[in-house]
Backbone as JSON, one array per atom type, in Angstrom:
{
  "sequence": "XXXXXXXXXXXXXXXXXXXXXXXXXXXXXXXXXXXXXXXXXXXXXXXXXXXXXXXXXXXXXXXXXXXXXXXXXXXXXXXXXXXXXXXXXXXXXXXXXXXXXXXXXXXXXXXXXXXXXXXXXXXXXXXXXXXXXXXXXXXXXXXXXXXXXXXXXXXXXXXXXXXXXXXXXXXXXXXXXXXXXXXXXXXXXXXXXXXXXXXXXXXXXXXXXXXXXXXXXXXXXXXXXXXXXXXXXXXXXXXXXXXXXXXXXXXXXXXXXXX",
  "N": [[-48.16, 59.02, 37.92], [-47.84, 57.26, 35.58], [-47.28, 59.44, 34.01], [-44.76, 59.37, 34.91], [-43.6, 56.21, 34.64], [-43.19, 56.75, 31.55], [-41.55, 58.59, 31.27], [-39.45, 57.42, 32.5], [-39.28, 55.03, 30.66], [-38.69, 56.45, 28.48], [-35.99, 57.76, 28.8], [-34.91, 55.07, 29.59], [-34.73, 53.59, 26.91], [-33.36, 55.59, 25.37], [-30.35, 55.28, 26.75], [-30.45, 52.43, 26.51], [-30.35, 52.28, 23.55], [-28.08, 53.61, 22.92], [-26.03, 51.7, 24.51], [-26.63, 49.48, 22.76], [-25.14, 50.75, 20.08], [-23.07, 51.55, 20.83], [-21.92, 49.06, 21.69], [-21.86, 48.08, 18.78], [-20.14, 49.62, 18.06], [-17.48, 49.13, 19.14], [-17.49, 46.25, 18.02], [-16.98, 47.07, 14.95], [-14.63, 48.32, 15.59], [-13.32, 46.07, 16.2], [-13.4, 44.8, 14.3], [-11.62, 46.12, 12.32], [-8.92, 45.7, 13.43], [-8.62, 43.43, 12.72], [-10.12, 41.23, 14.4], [-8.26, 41.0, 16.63], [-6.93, 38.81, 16.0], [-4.12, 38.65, 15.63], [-2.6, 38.61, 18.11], [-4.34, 37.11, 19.93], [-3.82, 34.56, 18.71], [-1.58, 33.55, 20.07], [-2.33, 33.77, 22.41], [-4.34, 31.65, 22.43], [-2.77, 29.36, 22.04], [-3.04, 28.62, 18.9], [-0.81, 27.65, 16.85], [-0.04, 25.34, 18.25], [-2.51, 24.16, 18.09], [-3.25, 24.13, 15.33], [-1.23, 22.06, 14.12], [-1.59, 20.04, 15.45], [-4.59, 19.28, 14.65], [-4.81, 19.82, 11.91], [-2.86, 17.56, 10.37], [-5.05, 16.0, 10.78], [-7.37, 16.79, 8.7], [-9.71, 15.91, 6.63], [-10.13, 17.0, 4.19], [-8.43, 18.67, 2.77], [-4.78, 18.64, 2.72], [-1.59, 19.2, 4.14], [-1.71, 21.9, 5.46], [-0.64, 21.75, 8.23], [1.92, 22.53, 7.75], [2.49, 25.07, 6.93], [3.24, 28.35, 7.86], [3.39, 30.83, 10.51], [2.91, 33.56, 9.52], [1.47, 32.94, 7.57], [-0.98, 31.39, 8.47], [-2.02, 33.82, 10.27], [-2.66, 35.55, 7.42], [-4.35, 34.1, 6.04], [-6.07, 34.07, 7.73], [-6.94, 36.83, 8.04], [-7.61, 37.85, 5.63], [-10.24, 36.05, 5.3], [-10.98, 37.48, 7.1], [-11.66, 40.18, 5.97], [-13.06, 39.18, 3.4], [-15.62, 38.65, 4.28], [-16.65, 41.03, 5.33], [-16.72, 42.38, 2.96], [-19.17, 41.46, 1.5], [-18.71, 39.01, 1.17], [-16.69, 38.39, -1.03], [-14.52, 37.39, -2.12], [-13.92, 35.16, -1.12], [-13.48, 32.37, -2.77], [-10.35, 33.06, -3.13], [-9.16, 32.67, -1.09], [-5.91, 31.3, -0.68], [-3.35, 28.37, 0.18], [0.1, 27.23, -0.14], [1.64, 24.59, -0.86], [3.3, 21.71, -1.41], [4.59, 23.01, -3.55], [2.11, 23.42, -5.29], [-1.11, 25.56, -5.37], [-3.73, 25.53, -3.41], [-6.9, 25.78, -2.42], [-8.19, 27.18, 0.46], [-10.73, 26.95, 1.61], [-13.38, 24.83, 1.59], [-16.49, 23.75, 0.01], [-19.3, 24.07, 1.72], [-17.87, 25.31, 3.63], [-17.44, 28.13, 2.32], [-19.96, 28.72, 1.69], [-21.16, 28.86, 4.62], [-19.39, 30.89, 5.27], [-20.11, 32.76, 3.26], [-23.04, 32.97, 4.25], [-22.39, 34.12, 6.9], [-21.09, 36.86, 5.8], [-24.02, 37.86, 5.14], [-25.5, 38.13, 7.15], [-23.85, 39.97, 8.51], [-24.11, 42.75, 7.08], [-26.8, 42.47, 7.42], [-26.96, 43.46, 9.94], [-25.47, 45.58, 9.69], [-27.41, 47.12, 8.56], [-29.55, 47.06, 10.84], [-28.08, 48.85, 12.43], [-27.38, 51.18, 11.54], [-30.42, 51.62, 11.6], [-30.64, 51.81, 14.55], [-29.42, 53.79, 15.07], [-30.5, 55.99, 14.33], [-32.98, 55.95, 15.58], [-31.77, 56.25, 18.03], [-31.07, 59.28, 17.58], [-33.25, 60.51, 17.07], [-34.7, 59.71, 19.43], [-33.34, 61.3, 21.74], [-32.96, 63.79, 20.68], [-36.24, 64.1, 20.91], [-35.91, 64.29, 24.12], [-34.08, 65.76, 24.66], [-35.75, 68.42, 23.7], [-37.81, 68.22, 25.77], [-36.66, 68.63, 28.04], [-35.44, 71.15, 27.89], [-36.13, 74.38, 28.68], [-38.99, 76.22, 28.2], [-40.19, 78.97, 26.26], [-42.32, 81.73, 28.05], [-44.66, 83.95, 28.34], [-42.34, 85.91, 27.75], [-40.82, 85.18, 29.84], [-38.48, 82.37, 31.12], [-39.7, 79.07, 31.97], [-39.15, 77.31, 35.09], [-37.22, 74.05, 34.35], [-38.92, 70.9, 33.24], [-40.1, 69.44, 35.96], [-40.03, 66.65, 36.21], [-38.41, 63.84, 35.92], [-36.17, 61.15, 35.26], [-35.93, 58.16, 37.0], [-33.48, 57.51, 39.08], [-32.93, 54.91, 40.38], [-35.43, 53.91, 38.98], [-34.35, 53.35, 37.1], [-31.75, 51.98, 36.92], [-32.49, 49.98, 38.45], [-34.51, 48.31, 36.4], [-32.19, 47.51, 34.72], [-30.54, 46.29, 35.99], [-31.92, 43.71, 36.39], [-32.36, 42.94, 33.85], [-29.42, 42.53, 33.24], [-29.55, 40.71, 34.84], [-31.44, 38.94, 34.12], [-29.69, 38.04, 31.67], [-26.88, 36.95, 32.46], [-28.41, 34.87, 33.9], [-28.98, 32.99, 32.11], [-26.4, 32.52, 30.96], [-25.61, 31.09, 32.62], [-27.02, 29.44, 33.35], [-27.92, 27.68, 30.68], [-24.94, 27.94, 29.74], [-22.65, 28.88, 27.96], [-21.35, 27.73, 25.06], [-23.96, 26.79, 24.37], [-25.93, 28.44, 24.31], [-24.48, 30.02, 22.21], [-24.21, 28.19, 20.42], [-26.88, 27.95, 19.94], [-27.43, 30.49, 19.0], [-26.97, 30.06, 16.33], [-28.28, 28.48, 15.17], [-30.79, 29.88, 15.0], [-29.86, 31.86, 13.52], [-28.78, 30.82, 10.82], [-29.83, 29.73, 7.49], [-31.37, 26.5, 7.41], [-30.88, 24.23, 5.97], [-28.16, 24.94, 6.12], [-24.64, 24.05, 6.83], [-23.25, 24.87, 9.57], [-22.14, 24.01, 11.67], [-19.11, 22.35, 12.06], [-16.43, 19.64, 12.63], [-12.79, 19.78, 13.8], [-11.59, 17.98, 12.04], [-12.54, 17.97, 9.72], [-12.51, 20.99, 8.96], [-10.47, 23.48, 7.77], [-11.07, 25.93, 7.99], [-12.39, 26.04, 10.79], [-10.27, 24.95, 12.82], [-8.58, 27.29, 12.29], [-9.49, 28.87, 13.25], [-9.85, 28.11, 15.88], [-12.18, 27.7, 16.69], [-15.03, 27.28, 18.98], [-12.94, 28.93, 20.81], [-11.64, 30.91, 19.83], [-13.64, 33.16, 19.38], [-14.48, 33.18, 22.01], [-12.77, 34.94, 23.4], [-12.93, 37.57, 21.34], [-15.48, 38.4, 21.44], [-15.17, 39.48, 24.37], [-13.06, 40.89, 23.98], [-14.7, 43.35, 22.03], [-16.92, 43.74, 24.0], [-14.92, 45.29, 25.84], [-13.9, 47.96, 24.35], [-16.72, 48.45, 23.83], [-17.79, 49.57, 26.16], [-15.96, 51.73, 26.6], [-16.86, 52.94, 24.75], [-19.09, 53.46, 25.5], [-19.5, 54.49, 27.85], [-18.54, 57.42, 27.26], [-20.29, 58.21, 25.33], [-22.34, 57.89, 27.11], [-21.1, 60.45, 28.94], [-21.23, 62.45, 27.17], [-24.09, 62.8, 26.28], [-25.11, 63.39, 29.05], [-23.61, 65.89, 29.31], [-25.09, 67.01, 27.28], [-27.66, 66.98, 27.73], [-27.86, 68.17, 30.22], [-27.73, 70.91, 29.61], [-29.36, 74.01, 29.86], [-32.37, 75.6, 27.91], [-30.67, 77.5, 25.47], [-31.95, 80.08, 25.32], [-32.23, 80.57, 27.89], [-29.8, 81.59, 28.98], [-28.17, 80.41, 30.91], [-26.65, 78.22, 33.16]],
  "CA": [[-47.46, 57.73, 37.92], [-47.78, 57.04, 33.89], [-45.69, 60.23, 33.3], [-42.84, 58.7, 35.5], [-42.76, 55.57, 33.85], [-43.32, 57.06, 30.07], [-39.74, 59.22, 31.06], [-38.03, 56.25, 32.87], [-39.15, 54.36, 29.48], [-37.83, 57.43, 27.49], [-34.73, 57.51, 29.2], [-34.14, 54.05, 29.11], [-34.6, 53.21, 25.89], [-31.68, 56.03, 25.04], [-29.39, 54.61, 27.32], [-30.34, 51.0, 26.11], [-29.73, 52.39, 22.34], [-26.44, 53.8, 23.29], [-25.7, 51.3, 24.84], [-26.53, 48.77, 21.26], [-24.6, 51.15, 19.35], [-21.4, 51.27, 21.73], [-21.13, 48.02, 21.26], [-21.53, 48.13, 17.62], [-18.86, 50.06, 17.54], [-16.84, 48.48, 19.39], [-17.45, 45.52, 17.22], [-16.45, 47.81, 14.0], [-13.19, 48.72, 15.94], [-12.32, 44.99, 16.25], [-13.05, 44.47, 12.93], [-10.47, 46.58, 11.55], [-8.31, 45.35, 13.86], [-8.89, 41.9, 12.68], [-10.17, 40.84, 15.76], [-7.3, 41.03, 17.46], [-6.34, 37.47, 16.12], [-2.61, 38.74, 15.76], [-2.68, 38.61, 20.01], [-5.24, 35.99, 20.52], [-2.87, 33.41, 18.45], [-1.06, 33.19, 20.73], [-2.86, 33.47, 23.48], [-4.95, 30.48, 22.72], [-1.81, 28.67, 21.19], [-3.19, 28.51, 17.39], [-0.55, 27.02, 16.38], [-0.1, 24.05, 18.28], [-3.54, 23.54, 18.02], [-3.01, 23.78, 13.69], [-0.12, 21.21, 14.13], [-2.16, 18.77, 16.1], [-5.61, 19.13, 13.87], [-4.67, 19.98, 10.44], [-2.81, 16.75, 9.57], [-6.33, 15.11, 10.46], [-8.06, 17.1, 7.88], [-9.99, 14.88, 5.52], [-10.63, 17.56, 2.5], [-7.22, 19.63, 2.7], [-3.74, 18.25, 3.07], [-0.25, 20.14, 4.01], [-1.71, 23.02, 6.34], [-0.22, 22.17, 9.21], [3.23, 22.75, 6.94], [2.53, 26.61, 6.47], [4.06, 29.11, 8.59], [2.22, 31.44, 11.56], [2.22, 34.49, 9.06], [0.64, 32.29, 6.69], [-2.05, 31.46, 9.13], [-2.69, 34.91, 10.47], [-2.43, 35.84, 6.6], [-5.74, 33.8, 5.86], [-7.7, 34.7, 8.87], [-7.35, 38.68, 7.76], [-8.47, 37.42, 4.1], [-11.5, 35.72, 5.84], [-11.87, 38.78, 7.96], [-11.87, 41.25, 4.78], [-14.02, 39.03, 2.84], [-17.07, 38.43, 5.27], [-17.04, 42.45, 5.8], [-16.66, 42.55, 1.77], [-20.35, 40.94, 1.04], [-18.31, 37.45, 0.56], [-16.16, 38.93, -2.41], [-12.81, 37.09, -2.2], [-13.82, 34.37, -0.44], [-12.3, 31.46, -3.11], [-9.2, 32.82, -3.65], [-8.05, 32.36, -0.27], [-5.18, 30.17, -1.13], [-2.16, 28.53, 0.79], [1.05, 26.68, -0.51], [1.91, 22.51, -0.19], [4.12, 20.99, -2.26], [4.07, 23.87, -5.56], [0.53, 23.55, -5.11], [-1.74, 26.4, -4.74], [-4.46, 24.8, -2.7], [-7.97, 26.55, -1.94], [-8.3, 26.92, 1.85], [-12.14, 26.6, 2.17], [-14.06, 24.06, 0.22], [-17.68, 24.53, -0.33], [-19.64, 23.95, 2.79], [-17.04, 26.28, 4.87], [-17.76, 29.19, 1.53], [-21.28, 28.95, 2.04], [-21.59, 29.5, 5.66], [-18.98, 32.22, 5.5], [-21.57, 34.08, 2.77], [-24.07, 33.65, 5.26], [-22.16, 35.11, 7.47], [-21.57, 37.89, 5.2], [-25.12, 38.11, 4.79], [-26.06, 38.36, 8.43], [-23.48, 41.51, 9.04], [-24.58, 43.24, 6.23], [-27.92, 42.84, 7.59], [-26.09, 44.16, 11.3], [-25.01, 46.99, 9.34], [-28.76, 47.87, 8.73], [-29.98, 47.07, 12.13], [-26.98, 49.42, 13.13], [-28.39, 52.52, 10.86], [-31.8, 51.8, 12.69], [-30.93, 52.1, 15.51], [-28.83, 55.68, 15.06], [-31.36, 57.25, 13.62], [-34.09, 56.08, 16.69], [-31.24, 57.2, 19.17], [-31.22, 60.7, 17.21], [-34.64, 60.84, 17.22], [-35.05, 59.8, 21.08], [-32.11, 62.13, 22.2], [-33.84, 64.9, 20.46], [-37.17, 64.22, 22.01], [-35.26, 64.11, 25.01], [-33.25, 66.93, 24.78], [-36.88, 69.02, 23.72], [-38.57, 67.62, 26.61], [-35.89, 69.03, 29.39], [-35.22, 72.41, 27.69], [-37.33, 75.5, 28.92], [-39.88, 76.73, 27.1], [-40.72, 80.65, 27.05], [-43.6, 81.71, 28.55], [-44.95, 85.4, 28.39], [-40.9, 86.77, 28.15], [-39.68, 84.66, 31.0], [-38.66, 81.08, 30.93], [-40.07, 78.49, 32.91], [-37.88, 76.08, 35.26], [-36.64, 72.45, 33.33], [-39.59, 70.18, 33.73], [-39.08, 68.85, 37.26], [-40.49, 65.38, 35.9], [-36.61, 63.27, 35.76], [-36.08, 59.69, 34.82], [-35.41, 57.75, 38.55], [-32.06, 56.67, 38.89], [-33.59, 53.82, 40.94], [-36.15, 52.94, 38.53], [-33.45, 52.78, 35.51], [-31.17, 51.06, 37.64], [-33.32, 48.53, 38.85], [-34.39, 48.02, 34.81], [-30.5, 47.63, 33.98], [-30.22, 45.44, 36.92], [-32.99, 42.87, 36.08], [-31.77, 42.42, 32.13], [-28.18, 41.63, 33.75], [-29.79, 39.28, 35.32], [-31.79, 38.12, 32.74], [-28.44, 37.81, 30.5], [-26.19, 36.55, 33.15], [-28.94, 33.65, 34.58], [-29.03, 32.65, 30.92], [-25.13, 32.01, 30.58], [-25.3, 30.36, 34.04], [-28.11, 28.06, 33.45], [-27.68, 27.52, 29.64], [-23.95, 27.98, 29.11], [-21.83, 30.21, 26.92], [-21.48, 26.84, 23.85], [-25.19, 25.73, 23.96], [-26.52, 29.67, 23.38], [-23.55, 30.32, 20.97], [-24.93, 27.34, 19.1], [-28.65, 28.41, 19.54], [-27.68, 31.99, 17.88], [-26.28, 30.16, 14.82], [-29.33, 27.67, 14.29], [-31.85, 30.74, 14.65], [-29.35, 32.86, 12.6], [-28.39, 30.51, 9.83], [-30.59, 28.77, 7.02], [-31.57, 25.29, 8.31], [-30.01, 23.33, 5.42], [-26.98, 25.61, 5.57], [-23.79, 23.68, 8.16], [-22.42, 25.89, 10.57], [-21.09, 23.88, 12.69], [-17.59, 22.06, 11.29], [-15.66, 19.57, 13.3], [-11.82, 20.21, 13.54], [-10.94, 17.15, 11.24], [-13.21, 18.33, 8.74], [-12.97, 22.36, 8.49], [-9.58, 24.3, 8.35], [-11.73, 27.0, 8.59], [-12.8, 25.78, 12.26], [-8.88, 24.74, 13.12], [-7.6, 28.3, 12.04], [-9.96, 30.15, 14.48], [-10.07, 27.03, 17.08], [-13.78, 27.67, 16.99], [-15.49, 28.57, 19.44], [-12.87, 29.67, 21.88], [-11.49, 32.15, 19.7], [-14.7, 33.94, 19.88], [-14.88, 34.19, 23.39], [-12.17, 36.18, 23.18], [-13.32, 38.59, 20.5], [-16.91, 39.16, 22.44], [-14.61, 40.07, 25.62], [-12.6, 43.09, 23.37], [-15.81, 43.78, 22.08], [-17.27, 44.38, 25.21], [-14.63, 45.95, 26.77], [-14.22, 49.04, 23.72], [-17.88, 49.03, 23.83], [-18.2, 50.14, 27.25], [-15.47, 53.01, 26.41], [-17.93, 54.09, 23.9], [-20.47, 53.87, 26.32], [-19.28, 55.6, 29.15], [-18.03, 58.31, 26.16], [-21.48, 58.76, 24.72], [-22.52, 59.02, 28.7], [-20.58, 61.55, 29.26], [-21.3, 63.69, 25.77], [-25.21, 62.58, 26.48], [-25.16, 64.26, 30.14], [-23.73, 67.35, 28.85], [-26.02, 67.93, 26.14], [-29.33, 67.04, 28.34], [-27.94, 68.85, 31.64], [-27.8, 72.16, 29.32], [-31.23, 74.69, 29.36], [-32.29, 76.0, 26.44], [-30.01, 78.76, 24.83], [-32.28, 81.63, 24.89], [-32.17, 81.23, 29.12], [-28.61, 82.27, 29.88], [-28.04, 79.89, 32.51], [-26.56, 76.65, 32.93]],
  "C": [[-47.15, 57.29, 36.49], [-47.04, 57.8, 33.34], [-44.56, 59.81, 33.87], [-42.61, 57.91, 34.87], [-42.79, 56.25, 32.51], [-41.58, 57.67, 30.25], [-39.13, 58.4, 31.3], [-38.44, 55.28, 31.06], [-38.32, 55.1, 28.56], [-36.04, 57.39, 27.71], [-33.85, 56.35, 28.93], [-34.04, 53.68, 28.03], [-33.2, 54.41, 25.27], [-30.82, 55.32, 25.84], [-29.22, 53.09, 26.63], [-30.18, 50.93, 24.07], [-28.52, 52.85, 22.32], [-25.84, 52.86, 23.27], [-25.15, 49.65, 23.47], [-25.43, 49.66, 20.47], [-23.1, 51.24, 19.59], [-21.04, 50.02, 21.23], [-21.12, 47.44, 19.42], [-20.57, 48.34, 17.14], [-17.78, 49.64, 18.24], [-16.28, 47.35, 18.68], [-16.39, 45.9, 15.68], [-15.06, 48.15, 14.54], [-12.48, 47.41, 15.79], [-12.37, 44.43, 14.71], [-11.85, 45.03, 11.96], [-9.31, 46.7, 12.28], [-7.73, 44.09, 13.67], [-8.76, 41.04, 13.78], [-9.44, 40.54, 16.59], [-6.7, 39.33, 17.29], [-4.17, 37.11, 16.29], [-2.4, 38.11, 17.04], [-2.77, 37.53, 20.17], [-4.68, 34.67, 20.12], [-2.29, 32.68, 19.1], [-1.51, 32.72, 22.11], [-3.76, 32.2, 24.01], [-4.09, 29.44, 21.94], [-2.76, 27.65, 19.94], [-2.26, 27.58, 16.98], [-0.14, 25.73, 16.46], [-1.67, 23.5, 18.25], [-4.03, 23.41, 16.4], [-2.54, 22.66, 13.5], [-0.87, 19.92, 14.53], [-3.5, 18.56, 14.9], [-5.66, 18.9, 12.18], [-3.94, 19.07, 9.58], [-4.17, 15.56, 9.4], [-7.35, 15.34, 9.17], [-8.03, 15.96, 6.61], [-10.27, 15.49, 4.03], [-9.2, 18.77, 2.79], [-6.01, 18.99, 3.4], [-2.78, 19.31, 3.55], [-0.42, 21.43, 4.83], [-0.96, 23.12, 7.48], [1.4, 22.26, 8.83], [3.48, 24.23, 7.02], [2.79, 27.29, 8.12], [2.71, 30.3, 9.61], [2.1, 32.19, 10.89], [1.44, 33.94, 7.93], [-1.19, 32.21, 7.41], [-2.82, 33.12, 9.59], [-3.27, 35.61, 8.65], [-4.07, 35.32, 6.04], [-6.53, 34.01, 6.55], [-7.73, 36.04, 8.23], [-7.84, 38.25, 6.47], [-9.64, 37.23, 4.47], [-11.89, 37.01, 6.43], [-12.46, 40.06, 6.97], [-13.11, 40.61, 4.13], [-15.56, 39.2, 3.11], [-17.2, 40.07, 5.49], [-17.02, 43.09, 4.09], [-17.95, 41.98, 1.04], [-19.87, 39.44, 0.36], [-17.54, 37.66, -0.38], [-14.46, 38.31, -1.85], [-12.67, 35.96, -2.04], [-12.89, 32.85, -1.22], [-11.12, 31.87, -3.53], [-8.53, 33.0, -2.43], [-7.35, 30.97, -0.07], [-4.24, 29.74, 0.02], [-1.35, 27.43, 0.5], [1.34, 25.53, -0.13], [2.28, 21.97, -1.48], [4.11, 21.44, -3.91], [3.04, 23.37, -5.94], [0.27, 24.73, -4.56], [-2.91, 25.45, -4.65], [-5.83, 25.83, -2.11], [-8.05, 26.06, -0.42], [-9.76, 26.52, 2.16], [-13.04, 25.82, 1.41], [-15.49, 24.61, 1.04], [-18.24, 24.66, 0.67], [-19.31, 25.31, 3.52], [-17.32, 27.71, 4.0], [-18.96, 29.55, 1.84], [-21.75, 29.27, 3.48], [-20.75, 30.7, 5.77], [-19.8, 33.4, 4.49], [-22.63, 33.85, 3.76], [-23.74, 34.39, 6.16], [-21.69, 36.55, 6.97], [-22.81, 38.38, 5.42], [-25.26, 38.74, 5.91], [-24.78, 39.51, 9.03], [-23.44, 42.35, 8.48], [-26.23, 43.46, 7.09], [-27.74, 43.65, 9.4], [-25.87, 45.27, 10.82], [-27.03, 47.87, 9.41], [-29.3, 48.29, 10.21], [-29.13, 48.17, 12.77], [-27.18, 51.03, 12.47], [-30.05, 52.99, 11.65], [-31.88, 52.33, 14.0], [-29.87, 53.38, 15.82], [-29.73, 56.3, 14.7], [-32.84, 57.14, 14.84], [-32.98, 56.41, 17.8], [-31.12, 58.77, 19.02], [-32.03, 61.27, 17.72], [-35.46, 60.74, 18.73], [-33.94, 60.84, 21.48], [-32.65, 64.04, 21.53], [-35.24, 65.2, 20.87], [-36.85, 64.7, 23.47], [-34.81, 65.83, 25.68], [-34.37, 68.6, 24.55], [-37.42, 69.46, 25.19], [-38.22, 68.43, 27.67], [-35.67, 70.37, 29.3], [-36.52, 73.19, 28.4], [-38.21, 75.73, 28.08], [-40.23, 78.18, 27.4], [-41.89, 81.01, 26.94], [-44.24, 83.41, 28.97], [-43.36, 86.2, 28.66], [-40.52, 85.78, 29.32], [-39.64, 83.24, 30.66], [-38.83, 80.03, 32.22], [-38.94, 77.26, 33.72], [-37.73, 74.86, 34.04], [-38.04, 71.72, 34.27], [-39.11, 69.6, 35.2], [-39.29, 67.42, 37.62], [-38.45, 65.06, 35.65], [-36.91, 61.54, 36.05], [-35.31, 59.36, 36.65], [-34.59, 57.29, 38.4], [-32.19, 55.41, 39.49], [-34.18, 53.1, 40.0], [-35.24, 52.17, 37.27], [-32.69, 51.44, 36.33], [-31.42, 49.46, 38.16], [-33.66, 47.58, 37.38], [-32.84, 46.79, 34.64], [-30.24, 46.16, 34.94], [-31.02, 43.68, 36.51], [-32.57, 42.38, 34.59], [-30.34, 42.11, 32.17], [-28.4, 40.56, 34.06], [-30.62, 38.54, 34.28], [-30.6, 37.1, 31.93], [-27.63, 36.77, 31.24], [-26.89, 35.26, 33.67], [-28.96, 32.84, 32.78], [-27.62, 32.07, 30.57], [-25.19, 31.05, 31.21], [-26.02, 28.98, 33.25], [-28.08, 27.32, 32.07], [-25.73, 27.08, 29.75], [-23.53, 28.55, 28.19], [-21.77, 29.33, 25.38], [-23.02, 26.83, 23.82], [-25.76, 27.45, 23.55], [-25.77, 30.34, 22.27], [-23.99, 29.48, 19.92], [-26.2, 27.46, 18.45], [-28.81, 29.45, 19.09], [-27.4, 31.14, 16.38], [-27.35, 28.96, 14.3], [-30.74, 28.46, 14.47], [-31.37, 31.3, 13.54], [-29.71, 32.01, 10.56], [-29.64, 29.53, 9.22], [-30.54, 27.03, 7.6], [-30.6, 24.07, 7.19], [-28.9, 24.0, 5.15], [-26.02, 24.71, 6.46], [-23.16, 24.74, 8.1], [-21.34, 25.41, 11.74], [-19.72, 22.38, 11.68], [-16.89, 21.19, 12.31], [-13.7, 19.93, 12.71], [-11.37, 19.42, 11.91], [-11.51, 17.53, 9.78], [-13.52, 19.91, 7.91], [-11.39, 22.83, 8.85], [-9.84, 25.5, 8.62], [-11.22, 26.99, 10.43], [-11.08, 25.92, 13.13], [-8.55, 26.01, 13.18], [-8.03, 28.85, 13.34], [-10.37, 28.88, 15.98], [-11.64, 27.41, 17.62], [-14.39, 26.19, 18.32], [-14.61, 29.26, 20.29], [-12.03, 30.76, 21.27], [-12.44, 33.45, 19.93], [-15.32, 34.28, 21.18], [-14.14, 35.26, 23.76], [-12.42, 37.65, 22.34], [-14.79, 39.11, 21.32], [-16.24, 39.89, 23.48], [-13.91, 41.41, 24.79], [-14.07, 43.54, 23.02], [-16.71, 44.42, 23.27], [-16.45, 45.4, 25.69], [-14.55, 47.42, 25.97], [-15.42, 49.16, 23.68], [-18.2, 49.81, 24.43], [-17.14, 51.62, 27.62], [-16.52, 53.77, 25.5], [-19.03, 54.19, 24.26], [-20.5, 54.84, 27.23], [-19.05, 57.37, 28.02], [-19.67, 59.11, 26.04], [-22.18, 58.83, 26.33], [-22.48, 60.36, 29.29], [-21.41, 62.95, 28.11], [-23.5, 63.69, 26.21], [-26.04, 63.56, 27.75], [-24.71, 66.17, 30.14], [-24.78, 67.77, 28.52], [-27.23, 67.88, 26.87], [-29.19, 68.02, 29.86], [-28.46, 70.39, 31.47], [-29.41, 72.74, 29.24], [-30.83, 75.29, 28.2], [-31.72, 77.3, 26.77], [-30.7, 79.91, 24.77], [-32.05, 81.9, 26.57], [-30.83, 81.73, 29.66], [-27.9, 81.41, 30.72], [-27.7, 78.48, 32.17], [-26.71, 75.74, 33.59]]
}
């Protein structure tokens, strides 16, 4: 009974590092995509929601004057910088009356280096956990191979991770996740990642009248959009590394012949 779960633990924990790293990369795809804000502009009409907010702004005049490639034009600046360790961040400028005009005053600089900070430190966490999916996937892949045994080789362990017990696992941390949106809400745990994440005297949160930051990306519901691509290329690079994963563990070892 202790060797079943120890493999359904073995098992799952690859699948459930895959599964972190899929969506890592997923993440990394929308990043150099610049989160798909080209699209999403529109889709969550950006710019009448610039037009309406941005003559309220109390520390930046004349934004809602500048043009939609202007706007997309500073979000990809913001998006470069924050994946640049913060390196650009004041010279994203934008034009009002032969004025160059700094887009982010201090406040809105300082939480975007923290957010630097904290995907920089994602990048680590994101090294960690490739090198313990290596390292489980090679246990793994040990574990299932034959071993030879006086000239002959012995069947594939006939110990196998339960598709039941994973399942059931997988099933239970959906629900976990999913009773958590329900009962919480998608704003109140979006807010409770960014006052665990962020220093306590740092502001993170920005109303419209006060951040053209906030205005550009109509914070938060641009970001529900970006979690949803995220997800959905994740789960191509999940099913992907599935697939490549099931190969490589279905195969016996290379000295038996046999597949």
């Amino acid at each position: 009974m202790f060797k079943k779960i120890l493999i359904n633990g073995r098992v799952f924990s690859l699948l459930l590092l895959a599964l972190i790293l899929s969506l890592y990369g997923g993440w990394m795809v929308n990043a150099k995509l610049g989160y798909g804000y080209v699209w999403l502009y529109g889709f969550y009409e950006t710019e009448q929601h610039i037009a309406h907010y941005a003559p309220q702004n109390r520390f930046r005049q004349g934004f809602e004057s500048t043009s939609v490639i202007e706007h997309k034009r500073v979000f990809q600046q913001i998006v470069d910088s924050v994946h640049a360790n913060g390196e650009g961040l004041v010279d994203i400028t934008y034009e009002y009356s032969g004025q160059t005009i700094p887009l982010l005053h201090e406040a809105e600089r300082i939480h975007l280096q923290d957010v630097a900070n904290v995907i920089n430190f994602i990048h680590v966490l994101g090294l960690l956990c490739l090198l313990l999916f290596i390292a489980c996937l090679w246990w793994e892949y040990r574990y299932r191979c034959k071993t030879p045994l006086n000239g002959q080789n012995k069947n594939l362990n006939p110990y196998r991770a339960s598709p039941i017990g994973l399942l059931t696992v997988f099933v239970l941390l959906l629900s976990v996740i999913t009773g958590a949106f329900l009962i919480f809400g998608a704003k109140a745990i979006f807010y409770q990642m960014h006052i665990l994440v962020f220093p306590d005297d740092h502001q993170w949160f920005f109303y419209y009248q006060d951040s053209l930051m906030s205005t550009l990306m109509k914070a938060p519901d641009l970001f529900g959009g970006i979690a949803v691509q995220i997800v959905l290329v994740g789960l191509v690079f999940y099913v992907a590394m599935l697939l490549a994963m099931r190969e490589l563990l279905s195969q016996k070892s290379v000295r038996s012949g046999k597949v």
